[in-house]
C-alpha positions as CSV (number, residue, x, y, z in Angstrom):
1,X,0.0,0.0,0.0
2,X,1.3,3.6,-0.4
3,X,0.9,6.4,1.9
4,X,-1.1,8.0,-0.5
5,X,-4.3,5.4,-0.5
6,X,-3.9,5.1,3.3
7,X,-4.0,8.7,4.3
8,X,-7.0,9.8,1.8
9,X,-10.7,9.4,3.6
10,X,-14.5,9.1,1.9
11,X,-16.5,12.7,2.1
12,X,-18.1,12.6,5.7
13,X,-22.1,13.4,5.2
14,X,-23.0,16.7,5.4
15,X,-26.6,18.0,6.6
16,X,-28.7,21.4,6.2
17,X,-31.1,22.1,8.9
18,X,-32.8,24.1,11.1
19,X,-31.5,25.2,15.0
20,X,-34.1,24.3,17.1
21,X,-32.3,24.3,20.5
22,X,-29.1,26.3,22.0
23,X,-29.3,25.9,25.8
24,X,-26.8,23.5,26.0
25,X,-23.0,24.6,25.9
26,X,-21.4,24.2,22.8
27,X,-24.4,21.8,22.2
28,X,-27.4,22.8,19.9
29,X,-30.2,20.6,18.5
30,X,-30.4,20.5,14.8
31,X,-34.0,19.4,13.0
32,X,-33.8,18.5,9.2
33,X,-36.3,17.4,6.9
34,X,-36.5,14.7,4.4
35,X,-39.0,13.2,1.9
36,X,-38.7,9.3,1.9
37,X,-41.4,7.3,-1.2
38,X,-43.6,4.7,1.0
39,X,-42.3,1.3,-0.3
40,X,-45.6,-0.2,-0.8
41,X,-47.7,2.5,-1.2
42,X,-45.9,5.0,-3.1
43,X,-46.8,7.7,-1.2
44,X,-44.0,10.4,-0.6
45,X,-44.0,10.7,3.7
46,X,-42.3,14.3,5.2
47,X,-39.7,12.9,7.9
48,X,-38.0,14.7,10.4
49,X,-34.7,14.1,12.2
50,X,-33.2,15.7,15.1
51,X,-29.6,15.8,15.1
52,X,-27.2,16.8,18.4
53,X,-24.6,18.8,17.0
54,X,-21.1,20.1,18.7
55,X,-21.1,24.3,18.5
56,X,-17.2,24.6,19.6
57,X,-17.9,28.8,19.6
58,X,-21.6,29.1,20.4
59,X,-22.3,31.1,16.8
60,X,-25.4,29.2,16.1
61,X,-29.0,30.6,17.9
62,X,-32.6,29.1,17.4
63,X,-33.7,29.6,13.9
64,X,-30.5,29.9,12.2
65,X,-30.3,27.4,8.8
66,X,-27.1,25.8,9.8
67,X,-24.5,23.0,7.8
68,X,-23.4,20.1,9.6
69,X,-21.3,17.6,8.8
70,X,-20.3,13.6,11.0
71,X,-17.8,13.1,12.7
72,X,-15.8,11.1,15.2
73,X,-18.4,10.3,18.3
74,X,-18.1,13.6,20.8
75,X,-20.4,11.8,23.3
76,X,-23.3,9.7,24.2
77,X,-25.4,11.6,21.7
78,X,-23.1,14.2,19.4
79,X,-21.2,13.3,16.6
80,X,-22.0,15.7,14.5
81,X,-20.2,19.6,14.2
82,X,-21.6,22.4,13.1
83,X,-19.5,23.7,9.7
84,X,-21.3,27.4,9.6
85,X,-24.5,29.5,9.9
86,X,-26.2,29.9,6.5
87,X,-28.4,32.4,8.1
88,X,-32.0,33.4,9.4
């Protein structure tokens, strides 16, 4: 193997969402939405997921549109990090 192959790593999935909690430090809550297709019905559902994210400066407040993106597992819950404030 060369160094090359060994050091390169597969894009870590990023998310767009909304704030919906700040009260915890460097901690907010992150809901995003998603349309998933019913397998046997065909319907298209609206899901919702609520992600903990890590907030290393405290930037983000409750209904800014933020980008997050995995990571390595923070705690219990987080392993996610916030990447930056798309706005209002």
């Amino acid at each position: 193997m060369t160094e090359s192959s060994t050091s390169e790593r597969r894009p870590q999935p990023k998310r767009t969402g909304l704030v919906t909690s700040d009260k915890g430090d460097k901690t907010i809550r992150v809901s995003y939405r998603y349309s998933m297709k019913h397998p046997k019905y065909g319907k298209y559902l609206r899901r919702r997921t609520t992600l903990h994210v890590h907030d290393e400066q405290n930037k983000a407040k409750v209904g800014n549109r933020v980008e997050v993106m995995a990571c390595r597992p923070i705690s219990k819950t987080k392993c996610w990090r916030l990447i930056r404030v798309l706005g209002v």
